[in-house]
N, C-alpha and C positions, 0 to 999 in steps of 0.2 A: 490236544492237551498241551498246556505249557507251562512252563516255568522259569525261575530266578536261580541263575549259578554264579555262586562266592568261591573261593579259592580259603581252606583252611590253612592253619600255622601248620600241622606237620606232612604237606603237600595233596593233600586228599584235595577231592572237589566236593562237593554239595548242593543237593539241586534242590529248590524248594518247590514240591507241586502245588497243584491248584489245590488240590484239598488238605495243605496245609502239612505232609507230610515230608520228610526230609531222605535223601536218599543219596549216603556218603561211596565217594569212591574212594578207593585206595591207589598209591603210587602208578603201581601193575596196572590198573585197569584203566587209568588216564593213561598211560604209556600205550596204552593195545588203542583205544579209542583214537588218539590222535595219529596215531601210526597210519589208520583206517582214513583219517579224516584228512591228510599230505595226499592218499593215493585218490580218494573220492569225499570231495568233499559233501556232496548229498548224497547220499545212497540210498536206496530203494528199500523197501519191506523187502525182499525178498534177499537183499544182500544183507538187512540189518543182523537177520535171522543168520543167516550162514554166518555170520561174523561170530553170534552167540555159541553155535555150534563148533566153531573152530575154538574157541579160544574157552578155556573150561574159568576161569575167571570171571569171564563176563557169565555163566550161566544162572547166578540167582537174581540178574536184571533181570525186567520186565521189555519186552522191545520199544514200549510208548516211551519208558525212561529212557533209553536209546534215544531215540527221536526227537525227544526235549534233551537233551546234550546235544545232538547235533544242530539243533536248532540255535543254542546257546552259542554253540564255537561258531558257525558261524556271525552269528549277531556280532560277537566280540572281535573276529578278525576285521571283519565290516567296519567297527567304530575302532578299529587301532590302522586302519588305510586312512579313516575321515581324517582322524587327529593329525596323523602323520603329515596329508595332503595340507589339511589348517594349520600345522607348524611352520610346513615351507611355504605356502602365504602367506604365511603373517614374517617371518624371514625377508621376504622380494618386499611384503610390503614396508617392511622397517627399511630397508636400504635402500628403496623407492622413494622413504621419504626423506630421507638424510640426501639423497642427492636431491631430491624437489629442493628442500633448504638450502644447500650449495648454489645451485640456478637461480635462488632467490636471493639468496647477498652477493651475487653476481651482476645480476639484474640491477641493485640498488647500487650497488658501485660505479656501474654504469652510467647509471639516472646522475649519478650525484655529479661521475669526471664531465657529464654533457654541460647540467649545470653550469659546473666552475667553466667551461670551455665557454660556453653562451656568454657569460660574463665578462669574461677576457677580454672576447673579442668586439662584442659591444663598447666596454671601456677601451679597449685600441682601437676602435674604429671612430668614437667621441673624441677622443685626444689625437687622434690625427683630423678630424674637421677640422678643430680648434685651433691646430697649430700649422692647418697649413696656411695662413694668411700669412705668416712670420720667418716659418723656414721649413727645409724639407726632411725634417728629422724622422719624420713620418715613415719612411722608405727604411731607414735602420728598425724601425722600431717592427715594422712587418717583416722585415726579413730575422731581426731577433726569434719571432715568434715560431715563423717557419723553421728555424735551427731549431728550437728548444722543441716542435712533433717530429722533425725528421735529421734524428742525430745520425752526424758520421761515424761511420767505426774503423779503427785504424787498422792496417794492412796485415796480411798473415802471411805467414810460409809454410811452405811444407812438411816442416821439420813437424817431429811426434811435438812438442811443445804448439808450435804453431795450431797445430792439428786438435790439438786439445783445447786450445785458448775459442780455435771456431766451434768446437762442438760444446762446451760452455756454454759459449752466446746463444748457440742453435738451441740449449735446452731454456737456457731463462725465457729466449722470444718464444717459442711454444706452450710452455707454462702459461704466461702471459696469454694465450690465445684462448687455451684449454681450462683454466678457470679463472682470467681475468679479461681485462675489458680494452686489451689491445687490439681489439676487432669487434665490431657493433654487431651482432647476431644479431636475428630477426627468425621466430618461429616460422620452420617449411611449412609451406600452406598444404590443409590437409592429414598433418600429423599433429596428433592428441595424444600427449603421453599417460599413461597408466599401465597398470598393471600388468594387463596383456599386451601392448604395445611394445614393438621392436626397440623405443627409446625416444630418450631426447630430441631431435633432431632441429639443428638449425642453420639456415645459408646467411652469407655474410653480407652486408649491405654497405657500398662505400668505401670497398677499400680496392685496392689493386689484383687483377687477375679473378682469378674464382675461387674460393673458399667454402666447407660446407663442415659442420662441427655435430659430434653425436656422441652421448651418454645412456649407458646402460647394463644391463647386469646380466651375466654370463653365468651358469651354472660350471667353469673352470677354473682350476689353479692360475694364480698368475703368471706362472713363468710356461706353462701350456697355452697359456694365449699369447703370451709375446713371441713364444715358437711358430704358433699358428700364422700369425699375420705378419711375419718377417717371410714367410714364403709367399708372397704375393701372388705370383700365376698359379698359387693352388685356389685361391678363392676370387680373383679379379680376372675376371674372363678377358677384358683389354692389355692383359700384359702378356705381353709374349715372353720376357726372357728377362732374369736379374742374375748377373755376374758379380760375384768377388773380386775386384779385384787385389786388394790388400786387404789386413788385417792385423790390428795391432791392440794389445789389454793398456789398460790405464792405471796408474796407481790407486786408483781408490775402486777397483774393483771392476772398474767398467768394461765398455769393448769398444773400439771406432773401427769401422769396416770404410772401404771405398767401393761406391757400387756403379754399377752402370744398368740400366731399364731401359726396356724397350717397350712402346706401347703400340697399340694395332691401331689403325688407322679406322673408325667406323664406317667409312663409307670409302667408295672410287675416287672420289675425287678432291680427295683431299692426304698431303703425305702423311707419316705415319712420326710418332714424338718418340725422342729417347731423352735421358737425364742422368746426369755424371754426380753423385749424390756421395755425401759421408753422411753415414747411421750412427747414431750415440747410444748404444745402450749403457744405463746405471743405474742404480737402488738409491732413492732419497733415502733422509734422515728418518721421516715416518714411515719405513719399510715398501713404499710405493713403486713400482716397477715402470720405467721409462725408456721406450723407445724414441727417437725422432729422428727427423731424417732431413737433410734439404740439399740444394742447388750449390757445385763448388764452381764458381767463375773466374773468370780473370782477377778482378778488381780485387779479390782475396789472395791473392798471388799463392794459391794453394795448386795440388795438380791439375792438371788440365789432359782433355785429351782432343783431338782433333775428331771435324765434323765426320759424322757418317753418311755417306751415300744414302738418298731416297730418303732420308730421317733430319725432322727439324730442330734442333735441342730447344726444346724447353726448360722452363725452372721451376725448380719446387722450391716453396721457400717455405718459411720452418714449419714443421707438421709433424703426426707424429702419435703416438698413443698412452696416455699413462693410467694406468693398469692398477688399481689397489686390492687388498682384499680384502672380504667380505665377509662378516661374522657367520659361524652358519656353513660357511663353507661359499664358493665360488667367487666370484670378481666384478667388481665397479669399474668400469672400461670410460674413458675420453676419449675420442678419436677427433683428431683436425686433418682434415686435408686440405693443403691451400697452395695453390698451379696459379701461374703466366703459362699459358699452352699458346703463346705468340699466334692470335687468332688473325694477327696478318698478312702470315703466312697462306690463307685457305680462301676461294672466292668469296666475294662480300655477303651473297646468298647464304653462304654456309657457317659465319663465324657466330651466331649466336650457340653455333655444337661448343663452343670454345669458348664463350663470354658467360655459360649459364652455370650459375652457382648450384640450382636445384639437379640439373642433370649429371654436374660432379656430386652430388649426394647420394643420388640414384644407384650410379652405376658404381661410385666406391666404396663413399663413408658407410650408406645403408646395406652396401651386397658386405661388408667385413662382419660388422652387426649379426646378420642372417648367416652368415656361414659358420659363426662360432656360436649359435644358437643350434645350427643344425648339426654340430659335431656333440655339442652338450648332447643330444634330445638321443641321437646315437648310441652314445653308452651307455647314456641310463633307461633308454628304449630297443635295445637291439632288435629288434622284430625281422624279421624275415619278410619284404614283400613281395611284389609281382615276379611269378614264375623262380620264386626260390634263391632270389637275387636281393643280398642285404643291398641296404641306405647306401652307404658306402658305395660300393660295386655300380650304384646306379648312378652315382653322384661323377662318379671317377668315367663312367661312359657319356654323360651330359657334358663332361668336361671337354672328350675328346671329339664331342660334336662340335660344341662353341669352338675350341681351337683353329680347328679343321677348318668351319668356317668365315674364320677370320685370317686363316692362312688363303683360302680361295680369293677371300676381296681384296686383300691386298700385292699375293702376288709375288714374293719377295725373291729376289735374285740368287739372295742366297741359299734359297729351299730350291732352286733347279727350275726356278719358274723362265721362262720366257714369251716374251709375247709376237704373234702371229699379226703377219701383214693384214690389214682394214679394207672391205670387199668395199670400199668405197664408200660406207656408211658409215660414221663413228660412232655410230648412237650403242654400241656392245663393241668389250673388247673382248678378244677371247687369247687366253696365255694356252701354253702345254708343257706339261711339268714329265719329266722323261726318269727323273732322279731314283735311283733303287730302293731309296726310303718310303719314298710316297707310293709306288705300286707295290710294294710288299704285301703278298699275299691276295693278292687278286687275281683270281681265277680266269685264265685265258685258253679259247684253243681253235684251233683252225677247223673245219668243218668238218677235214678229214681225218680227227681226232687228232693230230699231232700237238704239244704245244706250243705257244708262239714266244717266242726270247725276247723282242722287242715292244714292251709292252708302256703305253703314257697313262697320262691322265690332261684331260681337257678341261679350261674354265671358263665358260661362258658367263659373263656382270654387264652389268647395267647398273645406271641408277637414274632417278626420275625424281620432279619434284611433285608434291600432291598438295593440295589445298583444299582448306574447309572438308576436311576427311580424318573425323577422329581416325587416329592410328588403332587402338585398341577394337575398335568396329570392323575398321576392315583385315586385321588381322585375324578377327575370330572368322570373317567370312572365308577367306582363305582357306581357313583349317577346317572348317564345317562342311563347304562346298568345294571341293578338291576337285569335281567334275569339269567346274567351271573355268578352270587354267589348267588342268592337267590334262596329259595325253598316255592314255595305257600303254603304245609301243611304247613310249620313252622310259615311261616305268619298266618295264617286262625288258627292255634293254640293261639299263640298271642293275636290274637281279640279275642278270646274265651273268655280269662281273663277279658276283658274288658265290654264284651256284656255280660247280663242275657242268661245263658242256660250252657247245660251241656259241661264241660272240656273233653276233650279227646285226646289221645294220635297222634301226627301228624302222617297224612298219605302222604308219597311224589306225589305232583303230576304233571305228566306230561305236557309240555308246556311252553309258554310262561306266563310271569306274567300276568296274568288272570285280565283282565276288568281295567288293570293299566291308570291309569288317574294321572298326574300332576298339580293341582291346586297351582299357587304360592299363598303364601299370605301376607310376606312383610318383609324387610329387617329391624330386631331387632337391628341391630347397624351397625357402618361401616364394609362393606366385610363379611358381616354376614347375612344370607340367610333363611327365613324358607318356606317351604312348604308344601301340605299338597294330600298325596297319597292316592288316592282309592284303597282298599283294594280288598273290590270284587261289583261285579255290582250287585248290591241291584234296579235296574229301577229306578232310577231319576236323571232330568239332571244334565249335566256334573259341571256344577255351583252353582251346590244350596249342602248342607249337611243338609241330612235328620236328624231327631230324631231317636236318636236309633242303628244309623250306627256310621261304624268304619272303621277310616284313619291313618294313619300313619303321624305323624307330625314329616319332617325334620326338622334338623338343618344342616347348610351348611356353613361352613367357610374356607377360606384359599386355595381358590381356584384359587387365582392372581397369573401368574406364573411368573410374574415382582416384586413382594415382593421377600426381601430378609429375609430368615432365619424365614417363615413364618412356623407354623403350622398348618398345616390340618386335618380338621374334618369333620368327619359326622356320625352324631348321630340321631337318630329316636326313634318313641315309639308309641305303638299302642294307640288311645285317641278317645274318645265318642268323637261326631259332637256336643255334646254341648260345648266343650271349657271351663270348669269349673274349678273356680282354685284350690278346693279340688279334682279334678280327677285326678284317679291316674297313676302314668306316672312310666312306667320300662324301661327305655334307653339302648338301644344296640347302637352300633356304632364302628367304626373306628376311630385310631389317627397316622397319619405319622408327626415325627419331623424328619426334617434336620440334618446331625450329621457334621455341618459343624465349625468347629473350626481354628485359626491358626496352632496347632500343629497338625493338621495334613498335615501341605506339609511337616515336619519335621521327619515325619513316615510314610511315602511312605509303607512301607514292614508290616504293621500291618496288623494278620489276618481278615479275615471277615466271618470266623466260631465262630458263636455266641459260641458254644459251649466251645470253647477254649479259647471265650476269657469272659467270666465270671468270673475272678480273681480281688477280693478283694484286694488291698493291697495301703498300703500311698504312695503317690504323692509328699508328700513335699510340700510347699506352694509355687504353681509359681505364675507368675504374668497373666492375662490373656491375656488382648493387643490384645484379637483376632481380624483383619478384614474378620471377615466371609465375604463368598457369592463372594469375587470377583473369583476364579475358579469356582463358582458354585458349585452343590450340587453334590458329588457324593454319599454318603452313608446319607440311613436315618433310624428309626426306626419305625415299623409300629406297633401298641397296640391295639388288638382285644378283642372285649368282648359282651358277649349276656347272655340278662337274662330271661328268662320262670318262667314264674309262675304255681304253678303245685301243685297238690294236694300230702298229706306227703305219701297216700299209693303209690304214684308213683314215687318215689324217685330214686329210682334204674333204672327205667327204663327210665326215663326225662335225668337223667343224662349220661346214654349212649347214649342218641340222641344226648345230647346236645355237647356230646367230636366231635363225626361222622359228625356235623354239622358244630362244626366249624374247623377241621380240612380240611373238604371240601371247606371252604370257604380259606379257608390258601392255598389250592393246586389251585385254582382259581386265587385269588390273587398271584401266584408266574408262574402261566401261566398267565396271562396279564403284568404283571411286563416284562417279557422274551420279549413278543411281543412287549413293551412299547419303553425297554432299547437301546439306542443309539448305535452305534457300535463304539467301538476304534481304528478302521485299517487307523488312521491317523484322522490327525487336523478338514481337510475337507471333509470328508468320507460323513458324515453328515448319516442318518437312513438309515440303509440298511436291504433289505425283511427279515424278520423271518424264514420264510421256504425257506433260500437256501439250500432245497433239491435237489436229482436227479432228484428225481417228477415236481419240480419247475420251473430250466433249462429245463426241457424237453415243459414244459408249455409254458416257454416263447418263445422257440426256434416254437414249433408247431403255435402259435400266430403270428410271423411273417412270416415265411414260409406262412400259409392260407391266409394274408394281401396279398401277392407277387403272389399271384393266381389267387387273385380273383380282385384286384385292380389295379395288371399289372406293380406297384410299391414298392419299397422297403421302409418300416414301419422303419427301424433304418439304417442309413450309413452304421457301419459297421459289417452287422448282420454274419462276418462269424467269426469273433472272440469270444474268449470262453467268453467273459464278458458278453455276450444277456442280460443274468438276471439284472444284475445290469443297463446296457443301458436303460431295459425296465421300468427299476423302479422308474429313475430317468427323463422318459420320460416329459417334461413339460405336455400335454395333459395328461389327465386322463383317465384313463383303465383302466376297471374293466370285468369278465367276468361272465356269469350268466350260469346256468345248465337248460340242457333242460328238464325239467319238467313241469307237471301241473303248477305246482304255479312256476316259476324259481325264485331261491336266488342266492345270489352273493355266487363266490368262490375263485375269487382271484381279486387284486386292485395293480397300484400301488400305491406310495406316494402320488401323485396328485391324484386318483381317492377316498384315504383314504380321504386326505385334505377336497378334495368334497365334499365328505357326511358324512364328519366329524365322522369317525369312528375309529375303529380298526382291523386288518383280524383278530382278536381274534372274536367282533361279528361282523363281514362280514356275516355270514350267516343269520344271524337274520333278515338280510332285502334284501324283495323281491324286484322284479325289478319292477311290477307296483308301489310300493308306491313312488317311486323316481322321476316319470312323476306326473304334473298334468293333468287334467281331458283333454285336446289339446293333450296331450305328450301322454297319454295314448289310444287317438282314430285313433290316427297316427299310432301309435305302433303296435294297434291288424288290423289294414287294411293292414297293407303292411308285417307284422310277416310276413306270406308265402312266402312274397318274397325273404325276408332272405333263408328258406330253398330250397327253387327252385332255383333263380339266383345267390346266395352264399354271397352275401350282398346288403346294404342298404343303401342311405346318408339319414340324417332325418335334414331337415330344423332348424335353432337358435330357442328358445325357451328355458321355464323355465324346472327345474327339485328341487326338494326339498331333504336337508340334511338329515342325522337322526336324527337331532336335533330339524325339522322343516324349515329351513332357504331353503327360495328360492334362486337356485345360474341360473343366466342365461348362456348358451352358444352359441357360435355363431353357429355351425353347429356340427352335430355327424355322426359317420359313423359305422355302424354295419354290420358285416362281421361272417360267421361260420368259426368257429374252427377244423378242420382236424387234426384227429389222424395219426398215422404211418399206419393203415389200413383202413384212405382214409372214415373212417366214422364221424358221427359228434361229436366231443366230449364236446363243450360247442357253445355259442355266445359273442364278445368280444365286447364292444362297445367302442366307443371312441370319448369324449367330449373335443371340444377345446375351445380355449380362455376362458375359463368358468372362472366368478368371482361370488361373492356372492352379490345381491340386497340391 
């Protein structure tokens, strides 16, 4: 039964039933009802009742009348969440379109100064043909023009006047940048703004250094975002360190600070950037809140400080954020970042990390964005995630992974690092960091329970170039197949440090990653991933974390292979199950950047032997203008590093583990790279098998040949041409073939059979052919197996089968057939799944 509730003038409710009868409440009995409806909002017949019994008010209702009220409050809290959710929609989207409008008389401002500039210099360049038969006025008249885009500005002092006169300028050129047309934006490729969309975003084109500019809307106060993003190493994982050095108010209300920044270095082989910067905060006239920030040098005769050891100074030049508010409540954000990172400084290989406009968006102007979405999303979402561990707490442990390890890759003198003599290979360097800050709280002890006083930390890196190897590909392999690079002593070493009991030197051992278990437990910011590995099977279930054990806590980013010019990680560290935020965390991991730049379509014939091209030398100051990513990636850099903690009499010997360790991991990674890498034999070639071997072709060839035997029909059109292999690889249906063993694993797939089960033939073998059936699939399989060997194949009815990832894919029907050698024996089982999609 239901009914229609109105709210009366002197507070009553009234419910209208279906047969037209009306049934008023009073004050008291909406007061009991909603009392009932805050503790449970649906309740049962059997609770309705006990309600009526409890409460002598409610006793001359009927419990149906009950039941249409409760049906009512509900409905109405329902459509008062809709509303409320469609007010702050229709809010972002008014303010979404007031800045679309801004971007759009920006836009035409732009078109228009292009205009008059095309103009100009057409008619200066006509009037100089003309007149150079006659005289050389021509020369004044191009250098007039040069003066009038690139005005001098006269000298500054130190003095608070000086000092104010430069942060002035620093605000008007920022402004200028942030919503005028002092810098030709160009939309990042790949970014659509709307609604749900992080923002605006766009990289600069044709001007000096790299630049990257973004607009968007924040669910915060504006003076809570300008606090936010003035802490920079809370939300820019590349900064190491911003100091104060001074600090002075201004008369009209402002602040000028002097700073000094440190940035990390993303890779080995390249040094690490700092910048000597004055900050201007001030309130415009339309209440608008403004940060900016830029580069103090010589030629402003403002303060200076002397070079830093290991650090290259770079310049920021005016950038910065200005902050408005937003009706409704929250913030209208500009953000400009615009760097000279002196990419002359770093081998010629390397400097597109420092010429690309898209990957300065990436890693700053876009991670500011996402961090103040994800502090918004925090207080108005405080949720409680994985293992009872707010946003926050998860956010602040992700942090101190990234840190960590960007404190491993580069090393720093100042943290106690030092580096170890070279076994004669330079290909890994390995430092040992001895400092009482960095081994705090890691667990050491001698065998005969004593503990040990002298305790370091080791860091084995490398870096390596890769080519024709999306990064986001092989990074998701990495982290999927952990079997395939990893080694359990080293792990079970690891944990050592972490748990009470005695340290000792790893023993490799054989197998698969022993008792591996995958626990997610919650995405720390956008596209940012963490989780949490079982290490080794300690007997308790798969979902709980005992006291006392010890997991591996991912970090996981940059794994969209629809981003452009994105950076990929993954970082891990062995961590007690208690999650403590003095615990102590030694980060190893991996880092693949992009090395995608404009100049390189311009150098096509550039080596890709690191070796050779490790050469220092100036560049000259271009302009950068990059549109990465629209060719897509073909070269990127990949930054390895792992660090063991280890007791000091074992010094010598950890550190030969640790080269052999990750060297192996290097020859791992450059066999799945091989297996990964695209082929170039034309536009639309598209991946073709790794192993086109003899052995291969002979496979494939044997494969259709036993289909043609046993089925009576021929498996490919035209199987007598030499292409088999490539036919068969590109078969739509998927193929995969298993060895006849005990346990059978896979041993070869094509494309479609990889797609499948979402693999690689790199680990193809790693999985057996029962795990890919479920528990139907697999009692099908073992009743009729014999028949496969007796009558030479098998059709097996539509059903599910499961990825290596997990992912159930269904198909319509399979057909499993024996595979015939040249001497007529059996040499595998081929199956072969059609129409198969994923559930």
């Amino acid at each position: 039964m239901m009914g229609v509730s109105s709210t009366c003038k002197d507070g009553s409710t009234r419910i209208t039933m279906d047969n037209g009868k009306y049934v008023r409440y009073t004050p008291e009995q909406v007061e009991a009802l909603e009392r009932l409806y805050h503790e449970c909002p649906k309740p049962t017949s059997t609770r309705r009742q006990q309600l009526i019994r409890e409460c002598p008010i409610l006793s001359h209702i009927e419990p149906k009348q009950i039941k249409v009220w409760f049906q009512n409050r509900r409905c109405r809290e329902k459509q008062r969440k809709e509303a409320s959710r469609l007010q702050a929609v229709n809010r972002k989207l008014t303010a979404m379109n007031k800045l679309l409008m801004e971007e759009n008389d920006r836009l035409q401002k732009q078109v228009s100064q292009l205009v008059y500039e095309n103009s100009y210099f057409r008619q200066q360049t006509q009037n100089a043909t003309t007149l150079a038969t006659t005289d050389t006025s021509c020369e004044s008249v191009v250098t007039s023009g040069q003066h009038r885009l690139t005005p001098q500005h006269p000298p500054r002092d130190a003095s608070p006047a000086g000092l104010l006169s430069i942060a002035e300028e620093n605000l008007a050129q920022f402004l200028s940048k942030a919503t005028g047309t002092a810098v030709e934006w160009v939309q990042m490729p790949g970014m659509k703004p709307g609604p749900d969309s992080i923002g605006i975003v766009a990289i600069s084109h044709g001007c000096t250094g790299v630049a990257a500019r973004a607009c968007g809307l924040v669910g915060l106060e504006p003076t809570r975002v300008a606090e936010i993003l003035k802490d920079r190493p809370s939300w820019f994982r590349d900064c190491r360190a911003v100091d104060v050095i001074n600090a002075m108010s201004t008369a009209n209300g402002g602040t000028i600070e002097l700073l000094y920044m440190q940035l990390y270095a993303p890779t080995t082989l390249a040094p690490a950037r700092d910048f000597l910067l004055l900050r201007y905060t001030s309130v415009l006239e339309d209440g608008s809140l403004v940060v900016c920030e830029r580069s103090l040098n010589n030629t402003q005769n403002g303060p200076s400080m002397p070079p830093t050891q290991h650090f290259v100074r770079a310049e920021m030049l005016p950038s910065g954020y200005l902050i408005r508010p937003c009706e409704g409540g929250g913030s209208i954000i500009h953000i400009v970042d615009h760097m000279d990172l002196e990419p002359w400084s770093v081998p010629e290989v390397l400097r597109p990390l420092y010429e690309s406009s898209t990957l300065l968006a990436q890693k700053t102007t876009m991670a500011a964005l996402r961090h103040l979405r994800q502090i918004s999303q925090e207080i108005s979402q405080p949720n409680v995630t994985g293992w009872g561990r707010r946003p926050a707490a998860l956010r602040a442990l992700s942090q101190r992974l990234s840190k960590g390890f960007n404190e491993a890759v580069n090393g720093f003198a100042d943290e106690g690092w030092s580096l170890l003599e070279s076994d004669g290979i330079d290909d890994v360097t390995v430092l040992v960091n001895s400092s009482p800050t960095k081994t705090m709280g890691v667990n050491f002890s001698y065998d005969n329970g004593f503990p040990s006083m002298n305790n370091a930390v080791l860091c084995a890196k490398a870096s390596m170039l890769l080519q024709n190897v999306p990064p986001a590909i092989l990074l998701r392999f990495l982290r999927e197949h952990r079997s395939e690079w990893a080694d359990n002593g080293i792990d079970a070493y690891a944990a050592s440090a972490i748990k009470a009991g005695p340290c000792s030197l790893p023993v490799s051992r054989a197998g698969n990653f022993g008792g591996q278990v995958i626990l997610p437990l919650a995405h720390t910011i956008e596209n940012e991933e963490a989780k949490v590995i079982k290490l080794e099977n300690m007997g308790y279930r798969e979902d709980m974390l005992m006291p006392g054990d010890v997991f591996l806590l991912q970090l996981c980013s940059g794994v969209d292979e629809n981003a452009v010019g994105t950076c990929a990680e993954l970082i891990f560290a062995p961590i007690d199950a208690s999650f403590s935020d003095d615990a102590p965390i030694i980060p190893s991991g991996f880092r693949i950047i992009p090395l995608d730049s404009g100049m390189d379509a311009s150098s096509p014939n550039r080596t890709l032997d690191l070796a050779s091209a490790l050469e220092v030398g100036p560049a000259g100051n271009r302009a950068s203008g990059d549109l990465s990513g629209r060719s897509g990636c073909t070269k990127s850099v990949m930054t390895i590093a792992f660090q063991f903690a280890f007791e000091m009499h074992l010094q010598e010997n950890v550190a030969s583990m640790a080269r052999q360790y990750v060297r192996s991991i290097i020859a791992s990674v450059q066999r799945v790279a091989l297996a990964l890498s695209p082929s170039h034999f034309g536009s639309h070639a598209g991946f073709w098998p790794p192993h086109g071997t003899p052995e291969a072709h002979t496979l494939a060839r044997w494969i259709c040949e036993s289909y043609r035997i046993y089925l009576g029909v021929k498996l490919l059109k035209n199987e007598g041409s030499d292409s088999i292999l490539k036919t068969l690889w590109h078969h739509s249906d998927a193929l995969v073939c298993c060895s006849l063993k005990t346990l059978p694993v896979f041993t070869f797939s094509n494309q479609a059979g990889l797609d499948m089960l979402e693999t690689t033939l790199v680990a193809l073998q790693d999985i057996t052919l029962e795990k890919i059936f479920d528990d139907n699939g697999r009692k099908t399989l073992c009743s009729e197996f014999p028949q496969i060997m007796q009558q030479g194949f098998m059709c097996l009815p539509g059903g599910i089968c499961l990825s290596s990832m997990g992912r159930p894919v269904s198909y319509e029907r399979a057909v499993a057939w024996k595979v015939l050698n040249e001497e007529e024996s059996a040499h595998c089982i081929c199956f072969m799944f059609m129409n198969w999609s994923f559930v």
